[in-house]
GUMARDO-537381 format. One record per residue: residue number from 0; chain; x, y, z of N, C-alpha, C, CB in turn. Coordinates in steps of 0.2 Angstrom, whole numbers, padded with zeros to 4 digits. Glycine has a CB too. Example, Ala and Ser with C-alpha at 12.3 -4.5 7.8 and 13.67 -1.06 7.14 Angstrom:
<rs>
  num  cadena   n.c1   n.c2   n.c3  ca.c1  ca.c2  ca.c3   c.c1   c.c2   c.c3  cb.c1  cb.c2  cb.c3
    0       A   0066  -0028   0039   0062  -0022   0039   0066  -0016   0039   0057  -0022   0045
    1       A   0064  -0011   0035   0068  -0005   0036   0064   0000   0039   0070  -0003   0029
</rs>
This chain:
<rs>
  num  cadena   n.c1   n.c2   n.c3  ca.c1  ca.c2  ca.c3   c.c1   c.c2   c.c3  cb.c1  cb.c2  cb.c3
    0       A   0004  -0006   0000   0000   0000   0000   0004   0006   0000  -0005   0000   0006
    1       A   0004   0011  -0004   0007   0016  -0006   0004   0024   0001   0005   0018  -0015
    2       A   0007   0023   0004   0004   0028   0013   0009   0037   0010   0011   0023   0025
    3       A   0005   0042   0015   0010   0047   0011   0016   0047   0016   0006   0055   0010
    4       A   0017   0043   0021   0025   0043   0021   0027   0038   0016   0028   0041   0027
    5       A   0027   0034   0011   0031   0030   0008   0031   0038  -0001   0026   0020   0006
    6       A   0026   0046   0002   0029   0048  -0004   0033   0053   0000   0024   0050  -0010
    7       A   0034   0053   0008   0037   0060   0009   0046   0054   0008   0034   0066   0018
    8       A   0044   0048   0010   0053   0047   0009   0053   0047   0001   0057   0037   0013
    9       A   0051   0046  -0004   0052   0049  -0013   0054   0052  -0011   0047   0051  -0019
   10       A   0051   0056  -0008   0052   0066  -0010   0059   0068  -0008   0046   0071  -0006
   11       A   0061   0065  -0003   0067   0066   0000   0072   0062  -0003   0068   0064   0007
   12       A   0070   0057  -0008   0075   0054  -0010   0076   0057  -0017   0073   0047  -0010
   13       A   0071   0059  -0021   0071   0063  -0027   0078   0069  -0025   0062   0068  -0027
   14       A   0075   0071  -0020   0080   0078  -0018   0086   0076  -0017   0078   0082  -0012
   15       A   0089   0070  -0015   0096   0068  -0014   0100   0065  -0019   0096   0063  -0009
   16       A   0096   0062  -0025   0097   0060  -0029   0098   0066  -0036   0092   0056  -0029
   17       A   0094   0070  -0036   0096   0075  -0039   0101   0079  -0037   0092   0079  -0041
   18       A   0101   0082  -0032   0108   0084  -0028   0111   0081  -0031   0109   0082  -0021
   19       A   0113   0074  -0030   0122   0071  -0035   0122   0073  -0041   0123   0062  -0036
   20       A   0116   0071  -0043   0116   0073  -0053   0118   0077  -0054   0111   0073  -0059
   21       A   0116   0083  -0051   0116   0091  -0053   0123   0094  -0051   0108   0095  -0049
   22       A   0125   0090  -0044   0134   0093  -0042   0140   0087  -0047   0136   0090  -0031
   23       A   0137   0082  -0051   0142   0078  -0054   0142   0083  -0060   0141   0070  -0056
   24       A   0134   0085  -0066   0132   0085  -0070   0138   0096  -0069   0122   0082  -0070
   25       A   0138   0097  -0066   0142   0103  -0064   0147   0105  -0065   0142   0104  -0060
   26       A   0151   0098  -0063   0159   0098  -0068   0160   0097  -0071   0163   0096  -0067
   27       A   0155   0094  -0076   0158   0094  -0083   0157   0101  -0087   0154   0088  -0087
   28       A   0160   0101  -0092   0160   0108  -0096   0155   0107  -0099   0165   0110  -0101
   29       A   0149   0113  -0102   0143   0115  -0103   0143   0109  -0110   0142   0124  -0105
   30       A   0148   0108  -0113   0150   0105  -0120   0146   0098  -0117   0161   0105  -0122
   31       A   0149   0097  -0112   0149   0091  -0110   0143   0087  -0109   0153   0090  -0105
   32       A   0137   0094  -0106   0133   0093  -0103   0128   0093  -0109   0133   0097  -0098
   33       A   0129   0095  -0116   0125   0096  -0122   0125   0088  -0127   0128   0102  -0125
   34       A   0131   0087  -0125   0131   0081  -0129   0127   0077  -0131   0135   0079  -0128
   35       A   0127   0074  -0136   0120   0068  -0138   0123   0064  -0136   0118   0065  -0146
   36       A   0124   0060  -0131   0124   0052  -0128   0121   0049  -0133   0121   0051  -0120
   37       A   0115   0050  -0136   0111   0040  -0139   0107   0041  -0134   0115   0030  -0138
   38       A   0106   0043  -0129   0101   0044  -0123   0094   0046  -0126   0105   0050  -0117
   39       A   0085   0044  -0124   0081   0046  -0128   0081   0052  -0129   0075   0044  -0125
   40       A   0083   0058  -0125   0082   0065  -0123   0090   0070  -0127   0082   0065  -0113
   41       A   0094   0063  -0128   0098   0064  -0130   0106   0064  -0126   0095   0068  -0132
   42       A   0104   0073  -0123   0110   0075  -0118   0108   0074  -0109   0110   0085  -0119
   43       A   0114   0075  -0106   0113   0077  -0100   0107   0082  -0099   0118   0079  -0098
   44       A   0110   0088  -0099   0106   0094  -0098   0097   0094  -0103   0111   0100  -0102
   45       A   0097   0090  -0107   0090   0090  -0110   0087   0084  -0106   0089   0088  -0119
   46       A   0087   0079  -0104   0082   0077  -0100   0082   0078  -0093   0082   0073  -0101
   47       A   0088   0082  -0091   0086   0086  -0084   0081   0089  -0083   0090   0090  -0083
   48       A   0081   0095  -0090   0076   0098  -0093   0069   0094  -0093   0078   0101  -0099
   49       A   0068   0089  -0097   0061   0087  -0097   0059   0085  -0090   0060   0081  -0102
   50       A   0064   0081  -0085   0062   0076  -0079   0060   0083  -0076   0069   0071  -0074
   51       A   0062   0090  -0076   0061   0095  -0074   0055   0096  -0076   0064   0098  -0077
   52       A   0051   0098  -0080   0044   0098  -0085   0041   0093  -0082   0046   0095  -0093
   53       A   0041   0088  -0082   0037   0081  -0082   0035   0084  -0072   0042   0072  -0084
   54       A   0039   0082  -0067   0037   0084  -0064   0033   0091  -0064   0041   0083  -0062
   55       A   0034   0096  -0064   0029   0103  -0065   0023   0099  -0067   0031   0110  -0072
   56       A   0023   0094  -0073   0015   0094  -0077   0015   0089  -0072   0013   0091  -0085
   57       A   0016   0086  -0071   0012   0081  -0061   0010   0084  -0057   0015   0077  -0056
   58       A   0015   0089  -0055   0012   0092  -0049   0007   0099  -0051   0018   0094  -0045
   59       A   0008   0100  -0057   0002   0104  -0060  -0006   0100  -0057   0003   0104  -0069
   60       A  -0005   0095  -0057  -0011   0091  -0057  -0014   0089  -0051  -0011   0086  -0060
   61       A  -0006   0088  -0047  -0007   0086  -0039  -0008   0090  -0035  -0002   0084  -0037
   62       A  -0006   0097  -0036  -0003   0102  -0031  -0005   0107  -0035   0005   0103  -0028
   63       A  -0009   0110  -0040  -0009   0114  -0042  -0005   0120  -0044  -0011   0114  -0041
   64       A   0002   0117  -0047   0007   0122  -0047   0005   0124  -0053   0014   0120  -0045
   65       A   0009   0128  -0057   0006   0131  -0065   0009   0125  -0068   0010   0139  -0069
   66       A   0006   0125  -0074   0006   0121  -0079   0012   0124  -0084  -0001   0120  -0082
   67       A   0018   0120  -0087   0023   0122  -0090   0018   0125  -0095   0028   0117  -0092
   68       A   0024   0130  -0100   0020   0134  -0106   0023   0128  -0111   0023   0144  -0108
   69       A   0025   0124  -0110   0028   0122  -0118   0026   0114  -0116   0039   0124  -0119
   70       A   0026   0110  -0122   0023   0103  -0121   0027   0099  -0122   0019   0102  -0124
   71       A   0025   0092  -0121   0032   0087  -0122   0037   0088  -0127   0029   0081  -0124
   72       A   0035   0090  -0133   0039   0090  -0138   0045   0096  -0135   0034   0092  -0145
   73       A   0044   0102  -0133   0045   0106  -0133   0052   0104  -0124   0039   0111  -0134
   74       A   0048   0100  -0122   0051   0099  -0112   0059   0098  -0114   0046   0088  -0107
   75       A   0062   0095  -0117   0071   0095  -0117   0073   0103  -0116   0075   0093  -0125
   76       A   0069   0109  -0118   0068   0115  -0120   0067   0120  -0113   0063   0115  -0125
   77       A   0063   0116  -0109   0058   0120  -0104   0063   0124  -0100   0052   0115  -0100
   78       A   0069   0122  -0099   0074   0127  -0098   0080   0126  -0101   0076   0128  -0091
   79       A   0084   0127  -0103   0089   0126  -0105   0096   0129  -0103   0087   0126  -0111
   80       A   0095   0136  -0098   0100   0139  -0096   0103   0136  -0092   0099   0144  -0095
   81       A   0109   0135  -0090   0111   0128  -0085   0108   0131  -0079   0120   0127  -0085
   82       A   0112   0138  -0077   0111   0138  -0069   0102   0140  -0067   0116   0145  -0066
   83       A   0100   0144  -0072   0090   0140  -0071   0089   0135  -0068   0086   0138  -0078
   84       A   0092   0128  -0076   0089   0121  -0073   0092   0121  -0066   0090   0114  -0077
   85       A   0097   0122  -0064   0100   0121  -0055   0095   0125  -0051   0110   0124  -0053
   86       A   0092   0131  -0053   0089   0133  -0049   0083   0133  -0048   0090   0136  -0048
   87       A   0079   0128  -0056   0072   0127  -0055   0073   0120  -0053   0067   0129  -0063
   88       A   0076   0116  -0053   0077   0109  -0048   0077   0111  -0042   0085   0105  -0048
   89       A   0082   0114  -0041   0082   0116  -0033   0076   0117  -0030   0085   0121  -0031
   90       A   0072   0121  -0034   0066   0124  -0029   0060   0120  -0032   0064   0132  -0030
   91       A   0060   0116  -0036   0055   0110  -0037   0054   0104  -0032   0056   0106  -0044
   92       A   0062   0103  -0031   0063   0100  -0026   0058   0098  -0017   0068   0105  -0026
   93       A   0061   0106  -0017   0061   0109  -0011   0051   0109  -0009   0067   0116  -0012
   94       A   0047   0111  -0016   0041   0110  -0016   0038   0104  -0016   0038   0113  -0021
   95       A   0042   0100  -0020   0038   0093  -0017   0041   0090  -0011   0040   0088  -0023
   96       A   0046   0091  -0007   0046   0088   0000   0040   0093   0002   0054   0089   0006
   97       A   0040   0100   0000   0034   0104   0007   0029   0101   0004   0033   0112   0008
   98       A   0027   0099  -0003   0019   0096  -0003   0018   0086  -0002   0016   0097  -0012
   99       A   0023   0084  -0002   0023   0077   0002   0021   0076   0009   0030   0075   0003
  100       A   0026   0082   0011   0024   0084   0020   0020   0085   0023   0026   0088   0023
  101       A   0015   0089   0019   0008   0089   0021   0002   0084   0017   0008   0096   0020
  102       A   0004   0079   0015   0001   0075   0012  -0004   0070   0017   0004   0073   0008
  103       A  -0008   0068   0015  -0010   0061   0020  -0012   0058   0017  -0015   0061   0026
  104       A  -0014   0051   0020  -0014   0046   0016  -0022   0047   0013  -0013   0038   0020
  105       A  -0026   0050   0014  -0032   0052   0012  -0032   0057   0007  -0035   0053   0017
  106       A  -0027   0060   0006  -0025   0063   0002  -0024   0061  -0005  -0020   0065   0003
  107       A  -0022   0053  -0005  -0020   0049  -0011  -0025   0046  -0014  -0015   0043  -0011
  108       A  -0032   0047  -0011  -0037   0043  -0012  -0039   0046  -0019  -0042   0043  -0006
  109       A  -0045   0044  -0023  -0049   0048  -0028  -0046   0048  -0035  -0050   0056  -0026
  110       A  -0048   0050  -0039  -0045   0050  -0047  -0042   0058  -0047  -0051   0049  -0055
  111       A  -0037   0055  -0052  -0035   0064  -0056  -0038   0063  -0065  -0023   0066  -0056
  112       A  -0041   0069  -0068  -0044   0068  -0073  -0041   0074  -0077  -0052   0067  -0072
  113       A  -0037   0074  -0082  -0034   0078  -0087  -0034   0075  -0096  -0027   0079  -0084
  114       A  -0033   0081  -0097  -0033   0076  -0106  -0024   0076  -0105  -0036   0084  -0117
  115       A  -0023   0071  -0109  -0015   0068  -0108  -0013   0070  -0116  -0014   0057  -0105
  116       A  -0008   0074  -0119  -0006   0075  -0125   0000   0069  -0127  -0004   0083  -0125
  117       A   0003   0065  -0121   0005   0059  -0123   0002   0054  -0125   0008   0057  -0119
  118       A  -0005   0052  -0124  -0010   0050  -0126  -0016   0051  -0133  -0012   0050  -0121
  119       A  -0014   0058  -0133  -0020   0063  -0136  -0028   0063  -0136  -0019   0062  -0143
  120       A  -0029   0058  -0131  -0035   0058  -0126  -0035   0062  -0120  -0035   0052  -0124
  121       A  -0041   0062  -0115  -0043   0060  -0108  -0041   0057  -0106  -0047   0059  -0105
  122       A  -0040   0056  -0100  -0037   0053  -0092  -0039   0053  -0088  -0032   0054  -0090
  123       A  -0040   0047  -0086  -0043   0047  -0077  -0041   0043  -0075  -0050   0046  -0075
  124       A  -0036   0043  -0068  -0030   0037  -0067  -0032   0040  -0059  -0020   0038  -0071
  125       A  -0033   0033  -0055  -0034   0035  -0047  -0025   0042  -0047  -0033   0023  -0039
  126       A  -0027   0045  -0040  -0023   0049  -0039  -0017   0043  -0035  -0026   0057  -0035
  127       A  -0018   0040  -0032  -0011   0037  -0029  -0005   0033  -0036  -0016   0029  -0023
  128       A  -0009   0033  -0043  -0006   0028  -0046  -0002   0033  -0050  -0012   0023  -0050
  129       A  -0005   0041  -0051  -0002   0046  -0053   0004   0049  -0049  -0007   0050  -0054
  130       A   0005   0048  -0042   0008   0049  -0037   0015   0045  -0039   0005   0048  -0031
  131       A   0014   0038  -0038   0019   0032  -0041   0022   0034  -0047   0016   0026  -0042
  132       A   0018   0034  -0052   0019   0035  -0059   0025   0044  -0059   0009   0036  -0064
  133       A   0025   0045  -0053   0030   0052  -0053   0035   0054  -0052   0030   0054  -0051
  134       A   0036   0046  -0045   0041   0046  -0042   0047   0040  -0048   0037   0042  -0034
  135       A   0042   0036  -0051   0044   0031  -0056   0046   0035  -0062   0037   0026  -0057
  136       A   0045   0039  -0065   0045   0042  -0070   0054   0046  -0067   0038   0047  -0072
  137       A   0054   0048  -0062   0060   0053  -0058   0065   0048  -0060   0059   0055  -0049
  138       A   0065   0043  -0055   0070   0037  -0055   0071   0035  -0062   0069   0031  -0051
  139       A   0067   0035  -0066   0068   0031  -0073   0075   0035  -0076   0059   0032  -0080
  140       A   0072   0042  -0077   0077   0048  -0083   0083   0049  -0077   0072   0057  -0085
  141       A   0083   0050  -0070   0087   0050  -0066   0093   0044  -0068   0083   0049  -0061
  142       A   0092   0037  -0068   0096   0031  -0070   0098   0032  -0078   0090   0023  -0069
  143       A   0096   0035  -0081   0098   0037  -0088   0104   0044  -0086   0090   0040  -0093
  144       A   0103   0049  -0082   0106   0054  -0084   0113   0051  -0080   0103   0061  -0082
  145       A   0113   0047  -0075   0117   0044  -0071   0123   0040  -0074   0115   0041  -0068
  146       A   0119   0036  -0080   0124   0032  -0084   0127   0037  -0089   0120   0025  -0087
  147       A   0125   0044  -0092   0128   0047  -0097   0132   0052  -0091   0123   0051  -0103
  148       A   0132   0052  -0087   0138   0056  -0081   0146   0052  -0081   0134   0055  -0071
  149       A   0143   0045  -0080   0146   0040  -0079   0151   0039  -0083   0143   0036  -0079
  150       A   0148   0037  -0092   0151   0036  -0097   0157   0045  -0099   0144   0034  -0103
  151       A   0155   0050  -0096   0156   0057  -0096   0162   0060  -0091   0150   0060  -0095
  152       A   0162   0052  -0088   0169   0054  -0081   0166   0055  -0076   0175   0060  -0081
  153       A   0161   0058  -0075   0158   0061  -0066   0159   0055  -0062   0149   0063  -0065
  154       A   0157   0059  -0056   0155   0054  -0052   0148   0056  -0047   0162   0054  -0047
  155       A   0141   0054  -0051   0138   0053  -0046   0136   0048  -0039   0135   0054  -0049
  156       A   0134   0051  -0035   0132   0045  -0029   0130   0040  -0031   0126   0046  -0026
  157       A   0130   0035  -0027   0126   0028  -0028   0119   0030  -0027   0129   0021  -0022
  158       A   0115   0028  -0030   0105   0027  -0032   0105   0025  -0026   0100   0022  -0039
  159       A   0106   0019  -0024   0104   0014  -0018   0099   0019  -0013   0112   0011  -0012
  160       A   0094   0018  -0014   0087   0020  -0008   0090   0019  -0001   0080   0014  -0009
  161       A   0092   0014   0000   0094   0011   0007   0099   0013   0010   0094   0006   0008
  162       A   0104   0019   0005   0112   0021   0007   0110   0030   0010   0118   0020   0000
  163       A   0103   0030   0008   0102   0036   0008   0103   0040   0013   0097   0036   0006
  164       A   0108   0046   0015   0109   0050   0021   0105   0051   0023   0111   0054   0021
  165       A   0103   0052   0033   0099   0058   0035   0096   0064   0033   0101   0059   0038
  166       A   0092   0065   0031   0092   0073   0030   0095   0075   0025   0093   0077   0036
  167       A   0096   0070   0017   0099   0071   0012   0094   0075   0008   0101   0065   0008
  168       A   0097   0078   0003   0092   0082  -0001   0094   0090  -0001   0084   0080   0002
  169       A   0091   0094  -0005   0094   0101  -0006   0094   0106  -0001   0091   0104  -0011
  170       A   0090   0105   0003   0087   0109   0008   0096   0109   0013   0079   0105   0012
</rs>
């Protein structure tokens, strides 16, 4: 059963995890960080940018934050200035531990219902499954930008959930 403490530890984990990407993803040269890896999104910096995006359009729907101006096609795009995306991470971040933290498990209950332009339909998916699907989406592109850090010389953290520091995360 998915409780909202199993999404306030995501949310801390999201934030510790990007923490590493974003301090490894930092020493490399902007060159470095543009590059086409073969990766779906391509670069580093472009699917920072969409995991960026993707999150906003969830929590557009979860938390009513604003809805990005630009759409999937466009998400590699949705920032592209480096120290932006560090500081629209950061503070995406930092909103999802504060909207985790005040979540309850009653919170997760009920559908969310939007039109999905990945779909080109409507949608209507219980809210708990959209919550998962968030945390799941993060770690997916996360484990991608990790392995193009990797192949790139960085050194991010280990992913391991279970290595995770106290009170890790941007804050």
């Amino acid at each position: 059963m998915v409780t909202a403490g199993f999404c306030r530890l995501m949310a801390q984990y999201n934030a510790w995890q990007n923490a590493s990407l974003y301090a490894a993803a930092d020493e490399l040269d902007p060159a470095e960080r543009e590059a086409d890896r073969g990766a779906h999104f391509a670069s580093i910096r472009a699917t920072l940018s969409h995991l960026l995006w993707a999150d906003h359009v969830w929590m557009s729907r979860l938390a009513e934050w604003a809805k990005p101006p630009v759409g999937l096609d466009r998400s590699t795009d949705f920032v592209s200035d480096w120290p932006a995306l560090v500081e629209g991470r950061r503070s995406a971040d930092a909103n999802i531990r504060d909207w985790a933290g005040g979540l309850t498990d009653q919170g997760l209950d009920g559908s969310l219902s939007w039109y999905s332009g990945a779909l080109g339909r409507d949608a209507e998916t219980p809210r708990v499954l959209c919550v998962v699907h968030m945390f799941n989406h993060q770690t997916h592109h996360r484990g991608q930008v990790h392995a193009m850090l990797t192949a790139a010389g960085a050194t991010p953290e280990a992913t391991d959930l279970f290595a995770m520091p106290e009170g890790a995360g941007w804050r």
